[in-house]
C-alpha positions as CSV (number, residue, x, y, z in Angstrom):
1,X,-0.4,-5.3,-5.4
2,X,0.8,-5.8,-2.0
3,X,-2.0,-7.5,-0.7
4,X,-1.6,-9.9,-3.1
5,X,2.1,-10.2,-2.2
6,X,0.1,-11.0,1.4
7,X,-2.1,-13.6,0.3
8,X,0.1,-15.2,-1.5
9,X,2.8,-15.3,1.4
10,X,-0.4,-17.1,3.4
11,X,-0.6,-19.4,0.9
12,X,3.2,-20.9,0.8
13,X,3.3,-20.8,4.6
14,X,-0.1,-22.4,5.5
15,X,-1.6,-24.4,2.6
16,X,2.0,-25.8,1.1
17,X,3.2,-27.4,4.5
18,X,-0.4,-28.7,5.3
19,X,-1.1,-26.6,7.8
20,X,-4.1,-25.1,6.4
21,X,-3.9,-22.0,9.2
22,X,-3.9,-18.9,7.7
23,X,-5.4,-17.4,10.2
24,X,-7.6,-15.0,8.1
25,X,-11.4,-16.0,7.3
26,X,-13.0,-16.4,4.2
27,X,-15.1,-13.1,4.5
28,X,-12.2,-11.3,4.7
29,X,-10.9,-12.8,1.2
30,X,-14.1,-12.1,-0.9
31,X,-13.8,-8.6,0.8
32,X,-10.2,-8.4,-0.2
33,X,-10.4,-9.7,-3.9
34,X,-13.4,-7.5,-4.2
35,X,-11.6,-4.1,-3.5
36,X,-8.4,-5.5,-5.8
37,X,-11.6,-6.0,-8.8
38,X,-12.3,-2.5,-8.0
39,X,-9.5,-1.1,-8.2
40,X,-8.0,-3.2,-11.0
41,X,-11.5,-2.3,-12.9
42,X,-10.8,1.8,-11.9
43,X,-6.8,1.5,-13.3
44,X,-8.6,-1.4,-16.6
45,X,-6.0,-3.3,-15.7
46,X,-6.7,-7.1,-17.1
47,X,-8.3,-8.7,-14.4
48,X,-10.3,-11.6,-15.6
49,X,-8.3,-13.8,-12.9
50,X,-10.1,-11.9,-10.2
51,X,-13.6,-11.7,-11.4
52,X,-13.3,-15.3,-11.7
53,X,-12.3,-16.1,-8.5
54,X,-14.5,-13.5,-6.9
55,X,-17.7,-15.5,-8.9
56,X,-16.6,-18.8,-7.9
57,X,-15.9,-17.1,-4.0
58,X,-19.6,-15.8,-4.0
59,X,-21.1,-19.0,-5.1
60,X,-19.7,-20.6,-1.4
61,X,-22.3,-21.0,1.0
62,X,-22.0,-18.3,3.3
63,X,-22.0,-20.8,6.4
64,X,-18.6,-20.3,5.4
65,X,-17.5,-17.0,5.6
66,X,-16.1,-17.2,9.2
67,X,-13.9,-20.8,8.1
68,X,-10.0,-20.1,7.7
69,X,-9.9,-19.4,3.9
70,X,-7.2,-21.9,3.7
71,X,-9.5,-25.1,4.2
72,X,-10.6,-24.0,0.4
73,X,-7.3,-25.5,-0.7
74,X,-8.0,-29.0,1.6
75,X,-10.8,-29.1,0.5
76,X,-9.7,-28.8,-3.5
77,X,-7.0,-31.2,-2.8
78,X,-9.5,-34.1,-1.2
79,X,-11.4,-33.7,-4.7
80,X,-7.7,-34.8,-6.4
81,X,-7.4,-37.4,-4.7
82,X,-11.6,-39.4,-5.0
C-alpha cells in the first residue's frame, strides 16, 4: 500500500503540472506493480486493476523500459487531443 501511496504522489507532482519527470523508469513500474499483483494475489485481495495494468504494461515495447514512466501519461494525453 505504500508504494502505491508513492506512485501516486509521482503522479500529481510530475504528470499533473506537465512536467512529465518522475524520475523513475518504466522497468522499475512493471517490476513494482508486479510484486503489488503478487502480493495482492497472496492476501486475494481484489486486484483486477493491477493485472490490467500489468497486461497492458507488458504489451509496451521493451525499447522502453529505461524511458521515465511518466511520458506514458504524454503520450495518452497526445491521443486525446488527434
Amino acid at each position: 500500500m505504500y508504494l502505491l501511496l508513492i506512485i501516486v504522489s509521482l503522479l500529481s507532482n510530475h504528470i499533473l503540472n506537465n512536467k512529465f519527470d518522475g524520475n523513475s523508469y518504466l522497468k522499475n513500474l512493471k517490476k513494482d506493480l508486479d510484486m503489488i499483483e503478487s502480493i495482492s494475489n497472496k492476501s486475494k485481495n481484489s486486484n483486477n486493476y493491477i493485472q490490467l495494468t500489468n497486461k497492458l504494461l507488458k504489451n509496451v515495447n521493451k525499447n522502453y523500459d529505461n524511458n521515465d514512466f511518466t511520458e506514458l501519461y504524454k503520450l495518452w494525453q497526445n491521443n486525446l487531443r488527434n
